[in-house]
N, C-alpha and C positions, 0 to 999 in steps of 0.2 A: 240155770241157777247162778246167780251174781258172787263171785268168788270173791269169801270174806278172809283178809288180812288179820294178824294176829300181833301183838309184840310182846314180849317178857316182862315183866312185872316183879323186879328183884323184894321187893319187899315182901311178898305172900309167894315166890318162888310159883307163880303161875302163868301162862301166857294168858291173853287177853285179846278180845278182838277189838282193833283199832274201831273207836267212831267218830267221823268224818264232820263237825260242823259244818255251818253254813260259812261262817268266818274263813275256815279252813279253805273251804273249798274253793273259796272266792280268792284270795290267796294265791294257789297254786295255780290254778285258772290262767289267775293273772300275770304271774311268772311267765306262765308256758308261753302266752299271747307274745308275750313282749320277746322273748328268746327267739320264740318263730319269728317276728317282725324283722326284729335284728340279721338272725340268719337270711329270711326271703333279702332284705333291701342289699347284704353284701353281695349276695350271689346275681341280684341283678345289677350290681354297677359293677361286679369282675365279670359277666357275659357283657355288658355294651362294651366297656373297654376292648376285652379282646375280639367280639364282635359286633360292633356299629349298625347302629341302621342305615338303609340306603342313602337317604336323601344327607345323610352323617358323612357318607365314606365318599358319596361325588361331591359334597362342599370342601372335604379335604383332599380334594385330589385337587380340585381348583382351585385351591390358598399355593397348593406348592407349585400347581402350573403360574399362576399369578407373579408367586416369587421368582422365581425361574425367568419371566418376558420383563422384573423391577432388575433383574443383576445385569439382564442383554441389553435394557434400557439405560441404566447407569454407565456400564461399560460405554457404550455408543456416545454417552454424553462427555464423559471422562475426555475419549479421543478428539470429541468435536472443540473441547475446549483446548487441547495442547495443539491443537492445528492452529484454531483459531489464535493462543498466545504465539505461536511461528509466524501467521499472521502480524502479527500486531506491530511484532520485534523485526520484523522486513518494512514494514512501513516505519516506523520510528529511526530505525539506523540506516534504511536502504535508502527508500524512496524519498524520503523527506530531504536526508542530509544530500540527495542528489539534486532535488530542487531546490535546496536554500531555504528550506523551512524548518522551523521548530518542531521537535517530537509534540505529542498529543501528553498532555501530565495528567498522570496517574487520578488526578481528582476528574476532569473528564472522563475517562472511560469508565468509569466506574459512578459516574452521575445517574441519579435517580434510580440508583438500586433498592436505597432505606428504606421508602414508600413499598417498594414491593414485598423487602420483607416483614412490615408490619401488617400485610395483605394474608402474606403465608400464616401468618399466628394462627388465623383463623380456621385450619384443617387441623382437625383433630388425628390424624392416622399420618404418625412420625414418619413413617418412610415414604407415605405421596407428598408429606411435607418438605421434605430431603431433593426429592425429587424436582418439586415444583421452584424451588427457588432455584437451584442448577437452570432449569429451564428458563427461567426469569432472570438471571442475572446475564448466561447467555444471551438470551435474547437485546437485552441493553448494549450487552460487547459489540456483539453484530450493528445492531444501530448504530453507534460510534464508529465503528470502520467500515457503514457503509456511506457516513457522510465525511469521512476522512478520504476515502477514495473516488467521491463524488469531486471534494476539494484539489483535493493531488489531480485527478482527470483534467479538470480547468486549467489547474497552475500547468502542467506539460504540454496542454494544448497553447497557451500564454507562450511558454518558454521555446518551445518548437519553432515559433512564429518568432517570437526575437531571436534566435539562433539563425533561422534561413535568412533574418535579415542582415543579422552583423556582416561586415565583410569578413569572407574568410578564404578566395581563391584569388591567384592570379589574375588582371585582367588581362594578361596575353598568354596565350597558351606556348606550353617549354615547345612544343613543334615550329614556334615560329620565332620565338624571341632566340636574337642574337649577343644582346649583351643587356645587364641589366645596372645602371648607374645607380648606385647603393646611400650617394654620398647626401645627408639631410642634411641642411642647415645653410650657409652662408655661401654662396659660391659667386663667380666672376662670371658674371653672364657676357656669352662671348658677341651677342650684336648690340648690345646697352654698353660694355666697355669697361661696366664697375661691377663693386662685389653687392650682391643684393640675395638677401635671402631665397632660399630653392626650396618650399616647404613640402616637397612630394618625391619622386622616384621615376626615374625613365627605362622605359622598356625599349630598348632598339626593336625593330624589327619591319621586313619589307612593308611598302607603300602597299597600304592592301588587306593588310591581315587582320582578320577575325579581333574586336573587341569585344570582353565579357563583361556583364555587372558583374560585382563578386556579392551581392546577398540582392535580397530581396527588397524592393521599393518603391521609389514614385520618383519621375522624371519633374524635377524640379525646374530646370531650366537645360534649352537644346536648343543653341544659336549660336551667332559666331561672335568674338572677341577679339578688339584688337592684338592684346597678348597671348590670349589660349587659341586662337583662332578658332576653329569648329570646335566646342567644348560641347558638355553634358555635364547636368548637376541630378547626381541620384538623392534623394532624401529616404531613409533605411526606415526613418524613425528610431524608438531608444535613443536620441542624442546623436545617430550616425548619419555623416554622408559622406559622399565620394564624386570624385572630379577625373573626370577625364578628358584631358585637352590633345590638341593640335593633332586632330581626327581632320582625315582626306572628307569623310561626310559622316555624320550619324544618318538610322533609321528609325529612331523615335520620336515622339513629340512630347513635349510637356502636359504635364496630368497624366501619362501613359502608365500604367502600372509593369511594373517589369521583374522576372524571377533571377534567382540568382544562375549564371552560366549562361543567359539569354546574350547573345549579340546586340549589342547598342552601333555598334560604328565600326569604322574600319581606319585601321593606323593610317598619321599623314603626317604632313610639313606644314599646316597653314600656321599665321600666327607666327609671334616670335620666336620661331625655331631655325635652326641650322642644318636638320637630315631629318628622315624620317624617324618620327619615337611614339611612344603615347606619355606624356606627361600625369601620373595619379597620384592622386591627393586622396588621404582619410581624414575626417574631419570628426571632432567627441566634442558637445557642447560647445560647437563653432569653433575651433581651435583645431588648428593640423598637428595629426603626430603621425610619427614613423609610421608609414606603407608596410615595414618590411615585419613586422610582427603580427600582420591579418594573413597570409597567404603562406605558411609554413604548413600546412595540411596537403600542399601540392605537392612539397619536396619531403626529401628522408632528412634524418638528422644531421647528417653527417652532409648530404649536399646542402642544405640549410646554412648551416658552419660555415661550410669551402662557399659560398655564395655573398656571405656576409665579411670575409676576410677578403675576396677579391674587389667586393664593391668596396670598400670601404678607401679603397687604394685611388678609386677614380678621381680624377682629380677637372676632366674635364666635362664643361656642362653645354646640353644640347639646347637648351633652353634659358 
């Protein structure tokens, strides 16, 4: 039997049994629907929250593994770029100013970046965008100092090669030379009788001994003279040559190519000389100047000095 409700009825002091339109009922109904709804839709989004569905909880396990290999990847790039600027800053102060060339300026290394970051606009997810331009502008740096050190390679191989040529050793080695005539300029040549310029430096030492090129070059001329008697003419190139006269004989020939320390000839008297010497001459844009500031890499400073105080005293000439 359907349990009928009742409510008080203050006017006639009687209860009454409630009855239920359709209105009514549709009403409550409809209430309840919606409370339920309410209640079910909270209770399942605090269950997903605090428990997720699978394919839920491995996509966010993968966002934070994800994040995790962008911060090892940034990190890694961070370092690759302060190497790369220690890079940059050893070639612009080190290497360059050892070669004689100008630093790389700041608008080259940094050329044709712009382009790539109008490239980047185009990713919509900020941190591979973060990413990719570090990568990209990287990548630009690197090309700039791989054609900076492509350049610098060249120029050292250049510079190498005019280095072994300058003169820069003795042509008689300290084992043999006995005295060395310091004195440049105007002297009294003792079998001519008058004073005539001496534009080179004489080496005493026995009929015989070991002569050196001092750089690297080309046998310009290897014949005999009436004044230098047996001579040899080195051409360095850069502007250099060198002369080495009144040799007992040379062993090279002209066109020979010859390295620096190579034996050319052997000390002698022929030619306008008075004892055995070798007579050398340096020569910059055909013009002779002082011998005696090419071959200070032989001697210490300090014999350098005491070498240039005694020659300078000589007053007689072998040639």
């Amino acid at each position: 039997m359907a349990r009928i409700r009742f409510t008080y009825n203050p006017e006639n002091c009687k209860y009454e049994p409630i009855v239920v339109t359709g209105k009514k009922f549709s009403q409550e109904a409809g209430l309840f629907i919606c409370i339920s709804f309410l209640i079910g839709v909270m209770g399942v989004l605090v269950h997903n929250q605090k428990y997720p569905y699978r394919d839920e909880t491995l996509l966010q396990e993968e966002n934070r593994a994800l994040k995790m290999q962008w911060r090892v990847l940034n990190n890694k790039l961070e370092r690759t770029s302060d190497a790369l600027a220690n890079l940059e800053q050893s070639d612009d102060q080190n290497y360059r100013v050892i070669l004689d060339l100008e630093p790389l300026p700041k608008s080259v290394r940094e050329a044709g970046v712009g382009g790539r970051e109008v490239e980047s606009a185009t990713i919509t997810y900020p941190l591979i965008r973060v990413v990719y331009e570090k990568v990209e502008k990287l990548k630009n740096r690197l090309d700039i100092e791989l054609q900076s050190f492509d350049k610098l390679s060249k120029e050292l191989a250049e510079k190498e090669k005019m280095w072994a040529a300058r003169p820069a050793i003795q042509p008689v080695s300290n084992d043999d030379l006995e005295h060395l005539h310091t004195l440049f300029g105007l002297r009294f040549h003792p079998l001519l009788g008058y004073v005539r310029p001496h534009k080179g430096l004489d080496f005493t030492a026995p009929k015989g001994s070991p002569v050196y090129a001092t750089g690297d070059g080309k046998v310009e001329y290897a014949e005999y003279s009436d004044s230098f008697g047996q001579v040899v003419y080195l051409n360095h190139g850069y502007n250099f040559q060198t002369r080495y006269a009144h040799l007992t004989r040379f062993i090279v020939s002209r066109g020979e190519t010859v390295k620096r320390g190579q034996v050319i000839g052997y000390v002698g008297n022929s030619g306008l000389s008075v004892s055995p010497h070798l007579h050398y001459e340096v020569l910059y844009q055909g013009i002779q100047i002082n011998p005696i500031n090419f071959f200070q890499r032989d001697l210490s400073n300090k014999e350098y000095e005491k070498l240039i105080e005694l020659g300078s005293r000589e007053t007689i000439s072998l040639d």
